[in-house]
Residue frames as qw, qx, qy, qz and C-alpha x, y, z in Angstrom:
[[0.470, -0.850, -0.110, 0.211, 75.82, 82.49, 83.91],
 [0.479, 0.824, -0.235, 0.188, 78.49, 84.91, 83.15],
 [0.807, 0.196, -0.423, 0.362, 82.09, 83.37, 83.71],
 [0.267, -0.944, 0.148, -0.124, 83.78, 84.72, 86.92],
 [0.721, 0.480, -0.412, 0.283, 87.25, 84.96, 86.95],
 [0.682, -0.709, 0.153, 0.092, 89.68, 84.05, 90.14],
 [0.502, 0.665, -0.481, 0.274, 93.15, 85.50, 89.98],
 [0.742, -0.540, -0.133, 0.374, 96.26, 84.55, 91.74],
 [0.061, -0.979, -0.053, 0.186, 98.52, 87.39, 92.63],
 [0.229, -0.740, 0.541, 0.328, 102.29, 87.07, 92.63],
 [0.057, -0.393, 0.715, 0.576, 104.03, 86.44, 89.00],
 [0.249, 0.649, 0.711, 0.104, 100.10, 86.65, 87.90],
 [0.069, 0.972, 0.124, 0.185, 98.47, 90.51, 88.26],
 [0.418, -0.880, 0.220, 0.049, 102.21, 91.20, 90.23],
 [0.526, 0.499, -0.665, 0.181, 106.08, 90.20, 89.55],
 [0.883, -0.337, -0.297, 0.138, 107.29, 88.10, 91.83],
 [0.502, 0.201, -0.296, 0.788, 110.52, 90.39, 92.61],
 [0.182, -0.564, 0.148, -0.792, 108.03, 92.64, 94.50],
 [0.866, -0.456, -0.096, -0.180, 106.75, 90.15, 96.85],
 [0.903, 0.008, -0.230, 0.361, 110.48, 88.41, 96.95],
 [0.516, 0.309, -0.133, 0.788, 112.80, 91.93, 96.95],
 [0.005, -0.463, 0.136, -0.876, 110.39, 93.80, 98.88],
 [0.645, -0.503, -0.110, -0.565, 107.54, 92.68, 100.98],
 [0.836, -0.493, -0.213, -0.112, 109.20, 89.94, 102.58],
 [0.638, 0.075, -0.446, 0.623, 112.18, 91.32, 103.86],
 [0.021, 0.562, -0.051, 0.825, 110.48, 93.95, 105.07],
 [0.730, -0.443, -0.252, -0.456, 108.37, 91.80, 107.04],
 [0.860, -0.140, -0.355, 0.339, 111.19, 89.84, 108.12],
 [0.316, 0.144, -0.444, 0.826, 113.01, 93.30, 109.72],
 [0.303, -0.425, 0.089, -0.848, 110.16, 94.62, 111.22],
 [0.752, -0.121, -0.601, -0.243, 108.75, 91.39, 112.95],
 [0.288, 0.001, -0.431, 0.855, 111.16, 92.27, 116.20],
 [0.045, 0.062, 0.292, -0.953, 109.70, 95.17, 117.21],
 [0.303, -0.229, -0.424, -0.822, 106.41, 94.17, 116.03],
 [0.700, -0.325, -0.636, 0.005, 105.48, 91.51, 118.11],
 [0.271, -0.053, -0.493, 0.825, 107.21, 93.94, 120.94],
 [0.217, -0.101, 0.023, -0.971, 104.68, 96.57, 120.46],
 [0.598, -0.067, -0.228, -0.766, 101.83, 94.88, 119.44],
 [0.342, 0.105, -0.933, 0.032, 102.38, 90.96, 120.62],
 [0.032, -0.100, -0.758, 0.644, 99.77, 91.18, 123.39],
 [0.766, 0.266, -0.049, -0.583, 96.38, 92.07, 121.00],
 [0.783, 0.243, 0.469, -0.328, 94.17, 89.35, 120.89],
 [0.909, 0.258, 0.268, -0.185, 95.12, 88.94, 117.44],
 [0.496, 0.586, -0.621, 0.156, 98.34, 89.08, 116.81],
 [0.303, -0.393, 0.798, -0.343, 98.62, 86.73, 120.01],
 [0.913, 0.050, 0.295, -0.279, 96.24, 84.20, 118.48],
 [0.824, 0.524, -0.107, 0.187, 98.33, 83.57, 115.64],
 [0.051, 0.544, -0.794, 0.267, 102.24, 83.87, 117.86],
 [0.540, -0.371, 0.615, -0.439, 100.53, 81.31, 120.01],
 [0.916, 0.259, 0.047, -0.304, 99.25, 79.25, 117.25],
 [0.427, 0.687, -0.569, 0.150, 103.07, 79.11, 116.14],
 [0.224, -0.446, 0.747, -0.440, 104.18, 77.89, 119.70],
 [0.806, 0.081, 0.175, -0.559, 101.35, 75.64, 119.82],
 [0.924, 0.366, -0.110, 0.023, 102.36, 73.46, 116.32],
 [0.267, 0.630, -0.692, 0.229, 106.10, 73.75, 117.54],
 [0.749, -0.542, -0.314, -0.217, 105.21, 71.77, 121.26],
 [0.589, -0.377, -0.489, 0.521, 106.61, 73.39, 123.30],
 [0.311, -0.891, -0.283, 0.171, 106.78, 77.02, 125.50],
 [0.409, 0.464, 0.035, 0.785, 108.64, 79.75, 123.13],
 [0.177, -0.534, -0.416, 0.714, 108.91, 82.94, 123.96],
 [0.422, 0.800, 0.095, -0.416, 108.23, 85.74, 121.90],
 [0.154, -0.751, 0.505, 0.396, 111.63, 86.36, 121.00],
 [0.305, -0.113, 0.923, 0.208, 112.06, 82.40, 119.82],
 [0.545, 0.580, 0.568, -0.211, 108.62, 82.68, 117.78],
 [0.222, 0.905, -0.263, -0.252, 109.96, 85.68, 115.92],
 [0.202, -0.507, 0.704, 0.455, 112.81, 83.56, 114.88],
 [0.502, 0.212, 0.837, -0.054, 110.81, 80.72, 114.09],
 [0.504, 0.793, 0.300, -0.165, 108.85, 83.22, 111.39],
 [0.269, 0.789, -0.327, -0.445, 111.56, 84.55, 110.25],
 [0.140, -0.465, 0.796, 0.362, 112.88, 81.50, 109.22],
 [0.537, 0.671, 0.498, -0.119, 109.03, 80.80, 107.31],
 [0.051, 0.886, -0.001, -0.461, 110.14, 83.48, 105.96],
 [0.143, -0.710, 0.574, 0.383, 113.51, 82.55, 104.74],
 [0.260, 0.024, 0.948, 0.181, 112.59, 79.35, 103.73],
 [0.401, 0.141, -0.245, -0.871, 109.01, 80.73, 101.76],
 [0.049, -0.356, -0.892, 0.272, 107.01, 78.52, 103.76],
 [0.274, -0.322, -0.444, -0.790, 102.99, 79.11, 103.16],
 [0.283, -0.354, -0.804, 0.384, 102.08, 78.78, 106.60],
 [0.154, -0.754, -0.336, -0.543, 98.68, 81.04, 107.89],
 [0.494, -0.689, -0.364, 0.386, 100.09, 82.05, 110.55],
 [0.606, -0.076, 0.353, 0.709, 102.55, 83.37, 109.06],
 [0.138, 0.475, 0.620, 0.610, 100.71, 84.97, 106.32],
 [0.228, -0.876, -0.390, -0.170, 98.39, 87.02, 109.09],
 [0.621, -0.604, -0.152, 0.477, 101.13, 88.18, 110.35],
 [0.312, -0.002, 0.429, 0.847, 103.21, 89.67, 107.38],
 [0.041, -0.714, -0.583, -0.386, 99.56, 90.90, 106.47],
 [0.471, -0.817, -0.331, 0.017, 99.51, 93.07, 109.61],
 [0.610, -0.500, 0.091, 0.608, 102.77, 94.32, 108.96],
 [0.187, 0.336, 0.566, 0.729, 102.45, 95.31, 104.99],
 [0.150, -0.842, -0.464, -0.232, 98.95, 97.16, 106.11],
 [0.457, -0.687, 0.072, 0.561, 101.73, 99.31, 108.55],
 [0.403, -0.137, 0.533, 0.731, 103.94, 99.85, 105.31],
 [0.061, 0.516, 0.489, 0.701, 101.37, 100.85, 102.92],
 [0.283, -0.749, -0.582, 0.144, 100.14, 102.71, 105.18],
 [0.402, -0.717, 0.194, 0.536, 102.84, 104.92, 106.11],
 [0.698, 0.675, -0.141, -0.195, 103.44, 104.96, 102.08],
 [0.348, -0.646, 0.636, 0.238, 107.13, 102.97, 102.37],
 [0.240, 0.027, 0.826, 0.510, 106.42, 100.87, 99.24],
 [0.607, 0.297, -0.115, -0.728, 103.47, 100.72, 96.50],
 [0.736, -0.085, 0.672, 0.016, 102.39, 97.48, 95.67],
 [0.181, 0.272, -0.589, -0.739, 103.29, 96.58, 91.54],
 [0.691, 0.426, 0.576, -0.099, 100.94, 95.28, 89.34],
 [0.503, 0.196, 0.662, 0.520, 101.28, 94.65, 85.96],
 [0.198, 0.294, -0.068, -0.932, 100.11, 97.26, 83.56],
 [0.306, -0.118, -0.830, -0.451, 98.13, 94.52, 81.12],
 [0.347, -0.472, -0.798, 0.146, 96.20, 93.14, 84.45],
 [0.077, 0.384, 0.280, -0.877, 95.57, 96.66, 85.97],
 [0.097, 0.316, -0.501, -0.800, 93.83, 97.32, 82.39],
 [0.450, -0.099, -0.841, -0.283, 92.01, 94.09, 81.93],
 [0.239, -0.289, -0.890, 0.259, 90.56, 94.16, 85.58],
 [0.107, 0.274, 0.155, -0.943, 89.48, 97.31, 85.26],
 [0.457, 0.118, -0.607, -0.640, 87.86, 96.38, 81.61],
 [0.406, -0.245, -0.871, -0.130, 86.24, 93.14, 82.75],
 [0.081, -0.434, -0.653, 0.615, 84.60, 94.52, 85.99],
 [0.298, 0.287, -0.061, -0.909, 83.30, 97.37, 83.75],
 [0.345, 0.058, -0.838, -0.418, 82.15, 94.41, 81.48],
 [0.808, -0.233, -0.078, -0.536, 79.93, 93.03, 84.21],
 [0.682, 0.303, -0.643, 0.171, 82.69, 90.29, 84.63],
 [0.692, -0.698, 0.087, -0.164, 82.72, 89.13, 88.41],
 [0.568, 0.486, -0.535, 0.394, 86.13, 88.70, 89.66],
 [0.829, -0.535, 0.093, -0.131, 87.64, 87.16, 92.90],
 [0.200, 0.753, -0.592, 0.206, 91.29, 86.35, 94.48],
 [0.908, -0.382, -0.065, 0.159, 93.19, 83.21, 95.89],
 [0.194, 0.867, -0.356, 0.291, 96.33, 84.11, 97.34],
 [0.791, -0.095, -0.488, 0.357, 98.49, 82.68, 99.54],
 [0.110, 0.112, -0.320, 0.934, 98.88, 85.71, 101.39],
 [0.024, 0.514, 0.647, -0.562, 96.02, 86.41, 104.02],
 [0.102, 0.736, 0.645, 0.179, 92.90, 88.04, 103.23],
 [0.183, -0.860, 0.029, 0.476, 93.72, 91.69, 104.96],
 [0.256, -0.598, 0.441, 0.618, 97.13, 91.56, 102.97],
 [0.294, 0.549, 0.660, 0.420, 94.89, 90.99, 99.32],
 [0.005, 0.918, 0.368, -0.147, 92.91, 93.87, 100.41],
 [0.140, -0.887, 0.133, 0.421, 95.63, 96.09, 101.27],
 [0.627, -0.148, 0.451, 0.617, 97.85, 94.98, 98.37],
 [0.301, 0.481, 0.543, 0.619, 95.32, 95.70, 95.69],
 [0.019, 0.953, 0.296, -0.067, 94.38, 99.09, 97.65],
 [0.166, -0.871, 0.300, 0.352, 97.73, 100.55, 97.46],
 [0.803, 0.316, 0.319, 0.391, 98.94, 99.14, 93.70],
 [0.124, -0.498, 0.204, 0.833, 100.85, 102.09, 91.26],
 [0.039, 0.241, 0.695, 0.676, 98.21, 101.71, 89.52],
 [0.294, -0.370, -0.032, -0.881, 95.74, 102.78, 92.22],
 [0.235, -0.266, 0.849, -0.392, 93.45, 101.48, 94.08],
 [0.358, 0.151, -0.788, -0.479, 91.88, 98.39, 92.81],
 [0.107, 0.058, 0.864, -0.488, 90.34, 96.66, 95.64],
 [0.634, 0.251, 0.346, -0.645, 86.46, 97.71, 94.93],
 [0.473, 0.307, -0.668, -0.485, 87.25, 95.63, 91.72],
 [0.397, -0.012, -0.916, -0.051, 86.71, 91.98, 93.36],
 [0.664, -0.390, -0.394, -0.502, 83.67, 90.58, 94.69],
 [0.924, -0.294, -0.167, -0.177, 85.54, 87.85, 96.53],
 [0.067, 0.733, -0.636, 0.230, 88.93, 87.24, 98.68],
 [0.963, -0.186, -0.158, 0.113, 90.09, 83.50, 99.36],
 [0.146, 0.743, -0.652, 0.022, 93.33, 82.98, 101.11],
 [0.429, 0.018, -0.903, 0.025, 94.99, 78.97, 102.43],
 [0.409, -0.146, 0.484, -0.759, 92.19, 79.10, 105.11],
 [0.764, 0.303, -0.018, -0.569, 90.16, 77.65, 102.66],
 [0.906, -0.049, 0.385, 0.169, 93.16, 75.07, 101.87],
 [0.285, -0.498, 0.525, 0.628, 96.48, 75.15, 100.14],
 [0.307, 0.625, -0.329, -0.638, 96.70, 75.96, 96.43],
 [0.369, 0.278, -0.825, -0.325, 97.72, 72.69, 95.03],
 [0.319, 0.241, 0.797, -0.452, 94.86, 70.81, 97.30],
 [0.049, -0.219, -0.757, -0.614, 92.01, 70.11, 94.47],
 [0.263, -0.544, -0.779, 0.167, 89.49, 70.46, 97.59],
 [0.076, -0.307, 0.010, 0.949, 90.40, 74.34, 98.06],
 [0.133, 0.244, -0.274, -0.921, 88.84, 75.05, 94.92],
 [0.243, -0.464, -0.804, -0.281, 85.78, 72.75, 95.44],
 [0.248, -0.611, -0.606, 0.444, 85.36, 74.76, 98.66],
 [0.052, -0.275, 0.135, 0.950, 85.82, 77.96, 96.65],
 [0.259, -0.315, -0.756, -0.512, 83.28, 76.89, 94.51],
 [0.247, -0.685, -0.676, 0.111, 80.69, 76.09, 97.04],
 [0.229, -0.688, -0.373, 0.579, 81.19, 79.35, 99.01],
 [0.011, 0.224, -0.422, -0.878, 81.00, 81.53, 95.53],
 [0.572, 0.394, 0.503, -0.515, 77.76, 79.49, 95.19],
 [0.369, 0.622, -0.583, -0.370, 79.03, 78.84, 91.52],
 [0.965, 0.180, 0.181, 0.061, 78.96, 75.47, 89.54],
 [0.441, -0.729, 0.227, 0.471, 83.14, 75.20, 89.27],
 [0.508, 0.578, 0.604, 0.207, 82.75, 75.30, 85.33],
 [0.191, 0.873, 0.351, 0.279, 81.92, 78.65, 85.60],
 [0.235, -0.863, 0.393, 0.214, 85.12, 80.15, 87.22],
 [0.521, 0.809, -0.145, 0.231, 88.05, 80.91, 85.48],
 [0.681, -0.677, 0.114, 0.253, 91.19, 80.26, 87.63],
 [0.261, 0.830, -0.384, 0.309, 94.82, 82.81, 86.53],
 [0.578, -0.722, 0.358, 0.132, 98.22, 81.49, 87.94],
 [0.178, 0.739, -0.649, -0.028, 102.00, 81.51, 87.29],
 [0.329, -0.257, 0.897, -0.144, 101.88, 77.81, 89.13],
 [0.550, 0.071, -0.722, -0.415, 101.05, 74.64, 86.89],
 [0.232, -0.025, -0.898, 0.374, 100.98, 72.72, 90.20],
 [0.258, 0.319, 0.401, -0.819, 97.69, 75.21, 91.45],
 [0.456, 0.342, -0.125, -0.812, 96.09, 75.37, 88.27],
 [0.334, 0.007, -0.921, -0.200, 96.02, 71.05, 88.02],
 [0.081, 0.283, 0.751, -0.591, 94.47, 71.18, 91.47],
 [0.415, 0.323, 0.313, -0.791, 91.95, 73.72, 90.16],
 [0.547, 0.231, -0.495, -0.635, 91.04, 71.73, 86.74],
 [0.236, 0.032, -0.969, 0.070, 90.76, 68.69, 88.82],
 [0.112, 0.336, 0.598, -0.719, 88.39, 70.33, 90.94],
 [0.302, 0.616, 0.720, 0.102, 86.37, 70.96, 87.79],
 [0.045, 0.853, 0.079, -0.514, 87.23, 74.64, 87.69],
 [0.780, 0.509, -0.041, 0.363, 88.74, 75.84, 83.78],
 [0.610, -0.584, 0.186, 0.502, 92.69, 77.63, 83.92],
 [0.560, 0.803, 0.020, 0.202, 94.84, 79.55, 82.55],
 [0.732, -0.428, 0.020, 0.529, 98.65, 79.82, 82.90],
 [0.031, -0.979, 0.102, 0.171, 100.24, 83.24, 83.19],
 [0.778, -0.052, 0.121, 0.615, 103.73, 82.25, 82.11],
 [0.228, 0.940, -0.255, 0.011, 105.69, 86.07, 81.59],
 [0.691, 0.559, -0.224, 0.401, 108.53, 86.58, 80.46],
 [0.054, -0.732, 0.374, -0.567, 109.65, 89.08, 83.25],
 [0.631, -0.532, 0.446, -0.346, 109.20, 86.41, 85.95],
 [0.825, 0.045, 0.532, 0.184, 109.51, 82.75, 83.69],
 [0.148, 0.610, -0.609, -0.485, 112.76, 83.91, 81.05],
 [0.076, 0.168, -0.874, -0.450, 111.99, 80.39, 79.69],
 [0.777, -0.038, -0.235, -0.582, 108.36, 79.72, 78.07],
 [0.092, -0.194, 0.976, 0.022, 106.72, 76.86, 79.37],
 [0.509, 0.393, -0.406, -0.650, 105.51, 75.59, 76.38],
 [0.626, 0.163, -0.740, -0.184, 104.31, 72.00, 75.04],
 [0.728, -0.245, -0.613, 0.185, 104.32, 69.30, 78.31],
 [0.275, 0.212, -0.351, 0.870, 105.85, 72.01, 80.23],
 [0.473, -0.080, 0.171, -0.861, 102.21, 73.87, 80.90],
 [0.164, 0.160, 0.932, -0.283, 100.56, 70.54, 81.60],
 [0.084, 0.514, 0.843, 0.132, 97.61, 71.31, 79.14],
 [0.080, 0.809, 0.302, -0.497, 96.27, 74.70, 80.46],
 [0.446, 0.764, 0.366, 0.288, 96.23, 77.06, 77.90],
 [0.452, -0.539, -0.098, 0.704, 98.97, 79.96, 78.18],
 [0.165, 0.889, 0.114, 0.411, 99.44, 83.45, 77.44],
 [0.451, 0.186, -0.296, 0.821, 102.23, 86.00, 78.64],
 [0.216, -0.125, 0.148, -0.957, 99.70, 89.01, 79.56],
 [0.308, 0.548, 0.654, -0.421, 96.10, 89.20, 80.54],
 [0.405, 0.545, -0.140, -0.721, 95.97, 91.31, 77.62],
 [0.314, 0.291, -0.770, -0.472, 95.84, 87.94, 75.46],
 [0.074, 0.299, 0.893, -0.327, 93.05, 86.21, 77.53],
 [0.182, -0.279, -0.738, -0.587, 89.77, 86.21, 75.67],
 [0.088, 0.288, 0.758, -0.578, 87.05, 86.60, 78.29],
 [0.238, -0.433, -0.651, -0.575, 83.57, 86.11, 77.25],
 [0.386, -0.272, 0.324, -0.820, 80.85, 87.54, 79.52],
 [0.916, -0.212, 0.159, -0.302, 78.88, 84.08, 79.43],
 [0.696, -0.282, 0.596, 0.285, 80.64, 80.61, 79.77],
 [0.836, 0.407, 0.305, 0.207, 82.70, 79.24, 77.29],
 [0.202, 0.979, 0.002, -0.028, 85.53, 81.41, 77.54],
 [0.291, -0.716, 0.547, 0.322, 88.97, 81.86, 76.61]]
């Protein structure tokens, strides 16, 4: 069966300075007035309430809104969190006030492998919406129709070995046959425990020092996507 490859996003197909320098402060000034406007749909109230909920005890808005912003500050992976900033970015790219980056190598290569027949699929820590809308509004275009499949921590955090058994199952895929991209050694043990193979993204532009030898914990590395082999059946890289 031909290999299918699951990326992660930031300081993988993205730098990490766009997610750090841009997306989440934006989220973090606009979060105010969002939760004013909008705080009272169904779903952006499931997911303030869920906050209040895991705090115990009876916030208001106002106090929730801090509470995220300091997720925020502190780059907590919480899903509440995550659907929220989603639902703000989809405002921003909308209105064009940023482009998301992507790499040129990985713009190139996902383009090339999907043309290949190559199935491809995303785990992200960022919500499912805010995958979508990242890769639809890249400066490289829009990329979205490229992936088959969107995972975000619904499914279970990154460094959780179960995540990527449950990715497996719901990809319907023996976990062999996926291919798992990330910048994190800590994600990409989980996923080889889980039986899945890895590769570590290590750039330059995001990791100034190679990690090289004990450092990459085994996985095979490469700077670019442009140095990742991909075969169309297993056995790749």
């Amino acid at each position: 069966m031909t290999t299918l490859i699951l990326t992660d996003i930031e300081g993988t197909t993205s730098s990490i300075s766009f997610v750090k320098d841009v997306l989440f402060p934006y989220a973090r000034r606009a979060l105010p007035g969002f939760v004013r406007a909008r705080g009272q749909e169904p779903e952006v109230r499931r997911w303030l309430d869920a906050v209040a909920t895991e705090h115990g005890t009876v916030c208001s808005d106002d106090m929730i809104v801090e509470l995220l912003q300091g997720m925020i500050d502190e780059d907590r992976k919480h899903t509440a969190l995550k659907a929220l900033q989603g639902m703000i970015w989809q405002d921003g790219y909308r209105n064009a006030d940023f482009a998301a980056h992507i790499y040129p190598d990985a713009a190139e290569r996902l383009r090339a492998w999907h043309a290949a027949g190559i199935p491809l699929a995303v785990y992200s820590s960022g919500s499912v919406p805010a995958q979508r809308m990242f890769f639809g509004h890249t400066d490289a275009g829009d990329l979205s129709p490229l992936f088959e499949a969107w995972f975000d921590t619904e499914v279970g955090h990154k460094r959780d070995a179960a995540s990527y058994r449950e990715i497996a199952r719901r990809l319907n895929r023996a976990p062999g046959e996926i291919l798992f991209l990330s910048d994190v050694v800590e994600e990409l043990d989980a996923a080889r425990e889980a039986g899945l193979r890895s590769a570590l993204i290590d750039r330059r532009e995001d990791y100034p020092a190679p990690r090289e030898g004990e450092a990459a914990h085994g996985h095979p590395r490469v700077e670019s996507f442009q140095e990742l082999a991909i075969a169309s059946e297993a056995g790749a890289l």
